[in-house]
C-alpha positions as CSV (number, residue, x, y, z in Angstrom):
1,X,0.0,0.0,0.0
2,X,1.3,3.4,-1.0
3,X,2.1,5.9,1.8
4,X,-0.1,8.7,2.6
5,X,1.1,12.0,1.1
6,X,1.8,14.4,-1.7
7,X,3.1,13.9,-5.0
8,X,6.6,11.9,-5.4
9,X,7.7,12.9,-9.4
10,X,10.9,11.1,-11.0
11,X,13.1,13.9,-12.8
12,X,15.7,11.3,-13.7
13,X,18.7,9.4,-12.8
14,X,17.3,8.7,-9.4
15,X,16.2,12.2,-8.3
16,X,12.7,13.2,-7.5
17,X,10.4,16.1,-6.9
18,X,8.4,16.6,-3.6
19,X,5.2,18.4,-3.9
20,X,4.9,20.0,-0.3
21,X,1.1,20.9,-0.9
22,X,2.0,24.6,0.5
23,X,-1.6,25.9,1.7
24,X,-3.1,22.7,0.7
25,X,-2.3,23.8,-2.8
26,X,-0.6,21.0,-5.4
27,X,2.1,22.6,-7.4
28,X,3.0,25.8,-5.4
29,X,6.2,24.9,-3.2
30,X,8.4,22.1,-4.3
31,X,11.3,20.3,-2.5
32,X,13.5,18.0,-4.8
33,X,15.4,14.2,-3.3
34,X,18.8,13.5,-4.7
35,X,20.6,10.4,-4.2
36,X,23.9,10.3,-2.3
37,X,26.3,7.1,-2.1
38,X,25.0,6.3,1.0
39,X,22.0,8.2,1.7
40,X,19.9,11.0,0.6
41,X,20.4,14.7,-0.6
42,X,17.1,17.1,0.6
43,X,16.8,20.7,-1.3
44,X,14.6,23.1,0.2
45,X,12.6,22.4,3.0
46,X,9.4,24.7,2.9
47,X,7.9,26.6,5.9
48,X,7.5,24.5,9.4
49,X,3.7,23.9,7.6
50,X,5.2,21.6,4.9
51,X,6.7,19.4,7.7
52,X,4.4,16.8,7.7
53,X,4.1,16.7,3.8
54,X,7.8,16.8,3.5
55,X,8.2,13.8,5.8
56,X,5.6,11.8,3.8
57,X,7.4,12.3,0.7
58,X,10.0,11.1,1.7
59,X,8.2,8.0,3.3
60,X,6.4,7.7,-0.4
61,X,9.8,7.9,-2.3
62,X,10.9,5.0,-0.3
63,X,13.8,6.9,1.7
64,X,13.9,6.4,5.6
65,X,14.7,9.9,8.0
66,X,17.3,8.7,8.5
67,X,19.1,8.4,5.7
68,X,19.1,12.2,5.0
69,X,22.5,13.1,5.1
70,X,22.4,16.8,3.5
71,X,19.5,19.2,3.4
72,X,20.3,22.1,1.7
73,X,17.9,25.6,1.2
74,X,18.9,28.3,-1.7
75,X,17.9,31.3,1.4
76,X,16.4,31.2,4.6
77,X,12.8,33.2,3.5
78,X,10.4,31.2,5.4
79,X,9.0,29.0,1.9
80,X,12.1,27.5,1.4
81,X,13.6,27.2,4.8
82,X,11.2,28.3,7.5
83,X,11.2,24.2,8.5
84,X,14.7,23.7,9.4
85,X,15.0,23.8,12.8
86,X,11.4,22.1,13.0
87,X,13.0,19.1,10.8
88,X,16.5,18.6,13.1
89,X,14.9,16.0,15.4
90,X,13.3,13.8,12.9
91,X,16.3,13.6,10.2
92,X,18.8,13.1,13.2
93,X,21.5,12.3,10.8
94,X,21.3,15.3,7.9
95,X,23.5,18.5,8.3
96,X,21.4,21.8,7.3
97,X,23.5,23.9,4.5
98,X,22.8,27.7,3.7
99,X,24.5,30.5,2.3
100,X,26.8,31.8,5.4
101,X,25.0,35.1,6.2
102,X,21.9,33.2,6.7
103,X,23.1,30.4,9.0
104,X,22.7,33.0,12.1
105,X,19.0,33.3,11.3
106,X,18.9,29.6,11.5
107,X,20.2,28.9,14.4
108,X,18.5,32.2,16.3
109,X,15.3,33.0,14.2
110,X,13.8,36.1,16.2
111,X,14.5,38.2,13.3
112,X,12.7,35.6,10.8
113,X,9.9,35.8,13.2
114,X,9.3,39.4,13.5
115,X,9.7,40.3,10.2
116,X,7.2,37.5,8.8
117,X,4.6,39.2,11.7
118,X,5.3,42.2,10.6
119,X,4.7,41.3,7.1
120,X,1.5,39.0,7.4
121,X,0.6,39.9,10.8
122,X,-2.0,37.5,12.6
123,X,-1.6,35.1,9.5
124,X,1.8,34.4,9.6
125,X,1.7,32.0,12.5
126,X,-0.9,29.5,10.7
127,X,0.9,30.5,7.0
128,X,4.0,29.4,8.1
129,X,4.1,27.6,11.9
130,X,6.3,27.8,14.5
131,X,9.9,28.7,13.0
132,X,12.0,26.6,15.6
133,X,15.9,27.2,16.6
134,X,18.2,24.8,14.2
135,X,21.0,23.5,16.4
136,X,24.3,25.3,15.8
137,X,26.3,21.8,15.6
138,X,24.1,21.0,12.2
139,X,24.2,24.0,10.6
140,X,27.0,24.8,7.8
141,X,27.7,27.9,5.8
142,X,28.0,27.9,2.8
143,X,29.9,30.7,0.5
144,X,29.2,29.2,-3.1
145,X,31.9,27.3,-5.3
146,X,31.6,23.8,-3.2
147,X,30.4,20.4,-4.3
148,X,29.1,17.7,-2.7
149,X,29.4,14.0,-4.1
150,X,26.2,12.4,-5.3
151,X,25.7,9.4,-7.0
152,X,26.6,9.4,-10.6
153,X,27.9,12.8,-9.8
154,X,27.9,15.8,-7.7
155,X,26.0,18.8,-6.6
156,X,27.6,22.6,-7.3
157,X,26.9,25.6,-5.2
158,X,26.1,28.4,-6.6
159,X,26.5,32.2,-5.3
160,X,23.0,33.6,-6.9
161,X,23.0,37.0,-5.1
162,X,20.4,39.7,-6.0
163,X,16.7,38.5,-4.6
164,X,18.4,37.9,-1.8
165,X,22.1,38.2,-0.8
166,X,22.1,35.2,0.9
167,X,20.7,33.4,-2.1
168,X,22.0,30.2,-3.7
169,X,21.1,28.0,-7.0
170,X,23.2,24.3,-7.1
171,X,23.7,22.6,-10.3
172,X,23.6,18.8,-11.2
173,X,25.9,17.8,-13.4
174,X,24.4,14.4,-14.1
175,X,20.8,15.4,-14.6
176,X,22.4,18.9,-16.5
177,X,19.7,20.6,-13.8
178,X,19.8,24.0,-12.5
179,X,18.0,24.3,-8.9
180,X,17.0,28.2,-9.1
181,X,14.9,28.7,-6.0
182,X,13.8,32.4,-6.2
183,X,17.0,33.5,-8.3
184,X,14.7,33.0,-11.4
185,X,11.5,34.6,-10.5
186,X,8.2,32.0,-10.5
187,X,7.1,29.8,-12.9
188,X,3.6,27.4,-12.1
189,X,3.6,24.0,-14.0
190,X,0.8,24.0,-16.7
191,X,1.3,28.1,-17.9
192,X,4.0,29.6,-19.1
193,X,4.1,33.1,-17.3
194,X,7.0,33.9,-15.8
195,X,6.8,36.0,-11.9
196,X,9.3,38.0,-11.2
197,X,10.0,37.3,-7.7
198,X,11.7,40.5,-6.4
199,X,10.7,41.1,-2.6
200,X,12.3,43.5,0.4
201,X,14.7,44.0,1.9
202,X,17.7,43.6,-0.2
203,X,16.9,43.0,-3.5
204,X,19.9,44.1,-5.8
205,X,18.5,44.1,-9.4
206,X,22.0,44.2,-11.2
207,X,23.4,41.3,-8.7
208,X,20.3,39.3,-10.0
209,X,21.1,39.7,-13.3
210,X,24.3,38.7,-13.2
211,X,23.5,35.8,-10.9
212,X,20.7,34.5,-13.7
213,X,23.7,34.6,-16.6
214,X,25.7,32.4,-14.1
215,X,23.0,29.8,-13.8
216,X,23.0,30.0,-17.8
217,X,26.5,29.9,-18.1
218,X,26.0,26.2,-16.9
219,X,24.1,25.7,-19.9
220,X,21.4,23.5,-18.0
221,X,19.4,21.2,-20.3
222,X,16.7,21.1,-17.2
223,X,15.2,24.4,-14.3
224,X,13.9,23.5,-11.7
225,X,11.7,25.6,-9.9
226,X,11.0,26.3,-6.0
227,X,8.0,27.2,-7.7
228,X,7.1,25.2,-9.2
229,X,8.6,22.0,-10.5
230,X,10.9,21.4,-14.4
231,X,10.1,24.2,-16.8
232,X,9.3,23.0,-20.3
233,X,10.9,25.8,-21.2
234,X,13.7,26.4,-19.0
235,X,16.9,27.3,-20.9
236,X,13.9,30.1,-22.7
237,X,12.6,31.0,-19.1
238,X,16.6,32.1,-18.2
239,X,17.1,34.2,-21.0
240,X,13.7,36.1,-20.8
241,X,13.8,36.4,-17.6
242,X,15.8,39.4,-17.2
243,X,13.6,41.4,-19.3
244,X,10.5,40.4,-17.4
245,X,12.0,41.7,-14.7
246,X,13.2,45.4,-16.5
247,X,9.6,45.8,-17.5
248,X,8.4,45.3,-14.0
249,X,11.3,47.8,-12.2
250,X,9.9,50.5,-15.4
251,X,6.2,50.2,-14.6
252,X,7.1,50.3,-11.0
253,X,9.5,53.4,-11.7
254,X,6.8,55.5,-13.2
255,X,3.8,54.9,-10.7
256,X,6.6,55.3,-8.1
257,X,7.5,58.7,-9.3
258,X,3.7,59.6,-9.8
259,X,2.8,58.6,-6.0
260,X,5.8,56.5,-3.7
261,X,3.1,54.5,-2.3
262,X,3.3,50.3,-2.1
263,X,-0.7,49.9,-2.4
264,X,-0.5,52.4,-5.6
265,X,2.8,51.0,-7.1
266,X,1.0,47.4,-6.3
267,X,-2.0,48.1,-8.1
268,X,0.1,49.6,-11.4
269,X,1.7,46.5,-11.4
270,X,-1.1,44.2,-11.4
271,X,-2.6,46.0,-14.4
272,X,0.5,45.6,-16.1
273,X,0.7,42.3,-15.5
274,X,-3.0,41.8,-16.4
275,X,-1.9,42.4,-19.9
276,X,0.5,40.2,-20.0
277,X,-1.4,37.2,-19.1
278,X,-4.0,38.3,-21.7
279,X,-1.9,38.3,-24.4
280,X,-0.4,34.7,-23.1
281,X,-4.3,33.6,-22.9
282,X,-4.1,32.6,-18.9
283,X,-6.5,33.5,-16.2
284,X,-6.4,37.4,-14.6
285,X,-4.6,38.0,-11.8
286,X,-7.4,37.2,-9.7
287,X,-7.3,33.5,-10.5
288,X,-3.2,32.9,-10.4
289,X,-2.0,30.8,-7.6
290,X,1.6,32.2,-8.1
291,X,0.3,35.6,-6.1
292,X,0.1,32.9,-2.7
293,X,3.9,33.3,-3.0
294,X,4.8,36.5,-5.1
295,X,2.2,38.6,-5.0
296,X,2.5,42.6,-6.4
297,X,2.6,44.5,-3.1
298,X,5.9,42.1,-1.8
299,X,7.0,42.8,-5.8
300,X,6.6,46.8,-5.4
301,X,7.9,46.6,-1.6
302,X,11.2,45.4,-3.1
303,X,11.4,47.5,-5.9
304,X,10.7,50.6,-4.4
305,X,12.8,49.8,-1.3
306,X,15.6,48.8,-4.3
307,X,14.6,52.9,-5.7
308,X,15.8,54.2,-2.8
309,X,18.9,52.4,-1.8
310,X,20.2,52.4,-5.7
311,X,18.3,55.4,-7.1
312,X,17.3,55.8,-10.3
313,X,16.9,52.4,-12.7
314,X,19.2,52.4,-15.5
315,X,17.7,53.2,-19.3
316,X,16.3,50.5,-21.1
């Protein structure tokens, strides 16, 4: 009898997708299983909420707790990392790996906490769940430039600075797959409309783009997703992604200089984007699932916090 639990997807040579049902919703947060020597590689873990889900994927695929040996997040914003700490005690034997400036928040998450109530208010308790301490001895920093053996291979860290600065992407080798987490933006499975995913408080637009043409540079014949899951398109999705993301810092630019207001530069945004999805035939803004984890007011929040630490945005 098949275990309880979300979807378990082959991607190839052994590794597998985890759908975390984020918000009881298929297809919106996804963690991915990659097979070590002697054990199992995790990436991402989703919020504290996705525990449960995360744990029966991993009873689904077949792989015990405790033969997790890595678990590694691309940052520490709660939908990729927010269950780390709650995780330690049942994969007793997997280290925790993040990009050095984030380990801290790890191990002492106060800041995470505030800053998600501050954001979300009395929803970010239920949204996310308890965001639990991660014990110091477990946690490793990461700087970019390492590898880790897997089987048939080996996994490469990344440096992807720029949606966040303690963001990471790691490359496959063996499966020619690019793990992007936000450094991409958002793509859904079954659309093709590409999110930027551009949020406070340190976005760094020119650090992005150079971070997306190292993930090319790899020349990945698969992208993954955080959200959500193998592109169709992916190589098409890197290259385009950058001027998704121009368009948005332009329309955002003008309503900014018009009236510096989030709700206004929020609103300007969505009927850009409005258009966009007419002319690539999807359902309005109303109706996109993508918004549960980029929606426009986080989008103009980062871009006009990006406004006034950098200024004004270069030409087009």
């Amino acid at each position: 009898m098949t275990p309880p639990g979300p979807e378990v997807r082959e991607l190839g040579e052994g590794r597998l997708l985890l759908d975390l049902d984020f918000r009881d919703t298929e297809g919106l947060v996804a963690a991915y299983l990659l097979p070590e020597e002697d054990g199992w590689s995790v990436i991402e873990t989703g919020p504290t909420t996705c525990r449960t889900a995360l744990l029966q994927g991993l009873a689904r695929a077949g792989v015990a707790p405790e033969a997790v040996r890595h678990v590694f997040v691309t940052h520490i914003h709660l939908d990729h990392a927010g269950g780390v700490g709650a995780l330690a005690e049942a994969l007793p034997n997997a280290t925790f790996l993040a990009h050095e400036s984030g380990v801290p928040h790890l191990v002492d998450p106060s800041r995470l906490i505030a800053s998600a109530r501050r954001a979300w208010g009395a929803a970010a308790d239920p949204l996310w769940g308890p965001i639990v301490p991660a014990p110091a001895s477990r946690v490793v920093g990461l700087r970019g430039g390492e590898r880790f053996p897997m089987r048939g291979g080996e996994l490469e860290v990344i440096a992807t600075p720029g949606h966040a600065r303690h963001h990471l992407a790691f490359f496959d080798p063996r499966l020619r797959a690019i793990f992007t987490g936000d450094g991409a933006g958002v793509r859904l499975e079954r659309t093709s409309h590409l999110r930027p995913a551009i949020p406070p408080p340190d976005l760094d637009l020119e650090q992005l783009f150079a971070s997306v043409e190292e993930m090319r540079r790899r020349e990945p014949r698969m992208v993954l997703f955080s959200h959500f899951g193998p592109s169709p398109d992916g190589p098409a999705d890197l290259a385009r992604y950058r001027g998704i993301v121009e368009a948005w810092r332009d329309v955002a630019w003008e309503a900014w200089r018009e009236r510096p207001e989030v709700g206004f530069v929020a609103s300007r945004l969505r009927e850009y984007d409005r258009g966009t999805l007419e002319a690539e035939h999807a359902p309005g803004p109303e109706s996109d699932p993508a918004l549960l984890v980029s929606g426009y007011e986080l989008a103009a929040a980062g871009l006009l916090r990006y406004f006034e630490t950098h200024g004004r945005p270069a030409a087009p």
